[in-house]
C-alpha positions as CSV (number, residue, x, y, z in Angstrom):
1,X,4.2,-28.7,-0.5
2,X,0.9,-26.8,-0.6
3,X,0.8,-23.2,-1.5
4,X,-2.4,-21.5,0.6
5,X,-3.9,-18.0,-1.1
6,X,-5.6,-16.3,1.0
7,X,-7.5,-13.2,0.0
8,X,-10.6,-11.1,1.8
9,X,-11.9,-10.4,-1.4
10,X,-14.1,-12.8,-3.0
11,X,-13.6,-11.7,-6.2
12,X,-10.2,-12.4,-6.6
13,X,-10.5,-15.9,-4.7
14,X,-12.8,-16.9,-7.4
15,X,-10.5,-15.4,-10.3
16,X,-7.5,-17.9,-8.2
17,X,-9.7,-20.7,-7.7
18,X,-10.5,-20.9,-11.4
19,X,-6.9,-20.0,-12.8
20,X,-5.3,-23.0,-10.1
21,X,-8.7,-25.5,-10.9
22,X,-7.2,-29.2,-10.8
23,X,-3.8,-28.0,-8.8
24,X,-4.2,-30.7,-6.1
25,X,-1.5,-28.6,-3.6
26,X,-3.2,-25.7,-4.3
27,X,-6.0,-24.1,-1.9
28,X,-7.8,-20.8,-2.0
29,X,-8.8,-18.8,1.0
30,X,-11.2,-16.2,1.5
31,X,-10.3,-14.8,4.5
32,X,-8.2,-12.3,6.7
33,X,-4.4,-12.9,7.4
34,X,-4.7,-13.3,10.6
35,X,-7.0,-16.4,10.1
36,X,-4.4,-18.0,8.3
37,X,-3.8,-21.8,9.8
38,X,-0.8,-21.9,11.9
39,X,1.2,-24.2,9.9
40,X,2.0,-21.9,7.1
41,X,5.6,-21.7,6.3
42,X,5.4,-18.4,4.1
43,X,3.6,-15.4,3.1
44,X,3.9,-13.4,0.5
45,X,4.1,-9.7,1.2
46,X,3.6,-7.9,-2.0
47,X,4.9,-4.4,-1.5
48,X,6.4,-1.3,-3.4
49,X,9.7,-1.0,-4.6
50,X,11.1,1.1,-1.7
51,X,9.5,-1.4,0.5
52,X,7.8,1.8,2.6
53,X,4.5,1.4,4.8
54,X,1.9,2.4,2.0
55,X,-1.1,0.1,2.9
56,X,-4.1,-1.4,4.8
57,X,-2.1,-4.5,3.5
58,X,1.4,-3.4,5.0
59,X,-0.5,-2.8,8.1
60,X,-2.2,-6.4,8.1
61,X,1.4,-7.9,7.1
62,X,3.2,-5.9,9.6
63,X,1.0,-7.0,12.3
64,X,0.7,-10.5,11.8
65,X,5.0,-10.4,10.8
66,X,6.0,-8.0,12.8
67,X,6.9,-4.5,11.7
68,X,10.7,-5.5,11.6
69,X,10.1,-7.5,8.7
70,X,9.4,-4.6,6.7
71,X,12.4,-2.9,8.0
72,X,14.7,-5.9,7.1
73,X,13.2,-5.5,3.6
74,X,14.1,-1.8,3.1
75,X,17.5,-2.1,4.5
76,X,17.9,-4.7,2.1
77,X,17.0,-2.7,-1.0
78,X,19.0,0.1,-0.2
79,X,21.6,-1.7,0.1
80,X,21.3,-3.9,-2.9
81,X,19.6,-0.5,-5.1
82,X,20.1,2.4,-3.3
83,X,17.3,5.4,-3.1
84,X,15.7,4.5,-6.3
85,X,14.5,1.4,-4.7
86,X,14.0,-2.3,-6.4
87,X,13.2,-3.5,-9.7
88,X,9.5,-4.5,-10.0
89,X,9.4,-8.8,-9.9
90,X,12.5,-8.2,-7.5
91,X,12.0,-11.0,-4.4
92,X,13.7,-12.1,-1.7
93,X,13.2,-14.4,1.2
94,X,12.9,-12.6,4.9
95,X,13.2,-13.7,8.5
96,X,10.3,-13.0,10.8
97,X,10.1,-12.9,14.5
98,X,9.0,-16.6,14.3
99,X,12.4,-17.4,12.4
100,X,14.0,-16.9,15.6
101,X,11.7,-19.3,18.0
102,X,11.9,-23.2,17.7
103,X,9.5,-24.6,15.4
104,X,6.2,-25.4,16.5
105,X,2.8,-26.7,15.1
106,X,1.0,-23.8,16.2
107,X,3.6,-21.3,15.2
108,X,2.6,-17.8,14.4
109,X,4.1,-15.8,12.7
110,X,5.5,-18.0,9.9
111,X,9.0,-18.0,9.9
112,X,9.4,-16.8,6.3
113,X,8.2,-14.2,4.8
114,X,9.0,-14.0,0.4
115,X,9.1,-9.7,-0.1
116,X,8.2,-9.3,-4.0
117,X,7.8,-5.6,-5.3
118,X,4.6,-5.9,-7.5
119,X,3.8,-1.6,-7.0
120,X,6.4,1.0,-8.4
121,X,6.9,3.9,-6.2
122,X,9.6,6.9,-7.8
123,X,11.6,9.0,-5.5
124,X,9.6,12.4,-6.1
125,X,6.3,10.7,-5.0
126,X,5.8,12.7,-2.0
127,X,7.4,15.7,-3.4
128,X,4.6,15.6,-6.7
129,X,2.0,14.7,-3.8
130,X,2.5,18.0,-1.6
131,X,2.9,20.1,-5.0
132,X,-0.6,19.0,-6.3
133,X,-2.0,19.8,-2.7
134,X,-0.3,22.9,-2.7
135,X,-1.7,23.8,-6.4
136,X,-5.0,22.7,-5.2
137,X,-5.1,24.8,-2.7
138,X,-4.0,28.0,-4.4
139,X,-6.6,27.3,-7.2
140,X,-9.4,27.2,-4.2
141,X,-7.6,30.1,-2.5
142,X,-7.6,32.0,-6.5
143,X,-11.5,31.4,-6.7
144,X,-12.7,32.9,-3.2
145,X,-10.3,35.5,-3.8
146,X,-12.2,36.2,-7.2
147,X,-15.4,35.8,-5.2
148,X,-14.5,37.9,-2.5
149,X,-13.1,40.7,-4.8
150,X,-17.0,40.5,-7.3
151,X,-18.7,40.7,-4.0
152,X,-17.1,43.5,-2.9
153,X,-17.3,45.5,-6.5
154,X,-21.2,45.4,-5.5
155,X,-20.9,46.4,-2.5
156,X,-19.3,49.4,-3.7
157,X,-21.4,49.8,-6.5
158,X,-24.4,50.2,-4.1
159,X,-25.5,46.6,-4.5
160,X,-25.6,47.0,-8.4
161,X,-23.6,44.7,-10.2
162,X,-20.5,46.8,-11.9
163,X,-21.8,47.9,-15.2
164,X,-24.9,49.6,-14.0
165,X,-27.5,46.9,-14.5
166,X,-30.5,47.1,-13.1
């Protein structure tokens, strides 16, 4: 067995390379997903723990996959967890469309995919998301009002700042 990491930044190739120095069966890859070699059994698709879409990296997995992968992996965890989603460290082996297809050399996608929910996500996310927007936007909307309201007490004031100044 040989376990292939594969990374596009360099960064972290070097961090692997030096923490998996004098692993014979280990190789490290800097690179794009879909240059992996075609006779990769697995990959690793590190996701959140609702297993929803949140990434370049879900995109990239997805496409090289296939987008039903992800799917299988959410219907999973709501069944197994329910709404709340997965633990974090929860994994689980997945088909992917190449499960399906007779084994070949040059076999892409890899027929295996391990699902491991390394990001927490909480049910409220997108709720706390929109409010903050929503917030945002009323603070901006508070501020030209504020602005709008001085400008016109000037106007009024025959171009005097209120107070009398000048």
């Amino acid at each position: 067995m040989r376990l292939l990491i594969c990374d596009a930044d360099e960064q972290f190739c070097d961090a692997a390379r030096r923490h998996f120095s004098g692993q014979e069966h280990v190789e490290v890859t800097h690179g794009r997903l879909e240059d992996l070699p075609g006779d990769v059994d697995c990959v690793v698709w590190p996701g959140n723990c609702q297993a929803l879409p949140a990434s370049r990296l879900d995109a990239a997995l997805a496409a090289l996959l296939g987008a039903a992968t992800l799917e299988h992996a959410r219907a999973r965890i709501l069944d197994e967890f329910g709404d709340d989603g997965c633990p974090i460290g929860t994994t689980f082996l997945l088909p992917t469309a190449a499960s399906s297809r007779a084994s070949q050399a040059d076999s892409r996608p890899p027929p295996c995919a391990a699902f491991v929910a390394v990001f927490p996500r909480c049910r409220e996310g997108p709720g706390l998301a929109m409010r903050g927007v929503l917030e945002a936007v009323a603070r901006y909307n508070d501020a030209a009002l504020a602005e709008a309201s001085a400008a016109a007490a000037v106007q009024m004031a025959g171009g005097r700042p209120p107070g009398g100044g000048g």
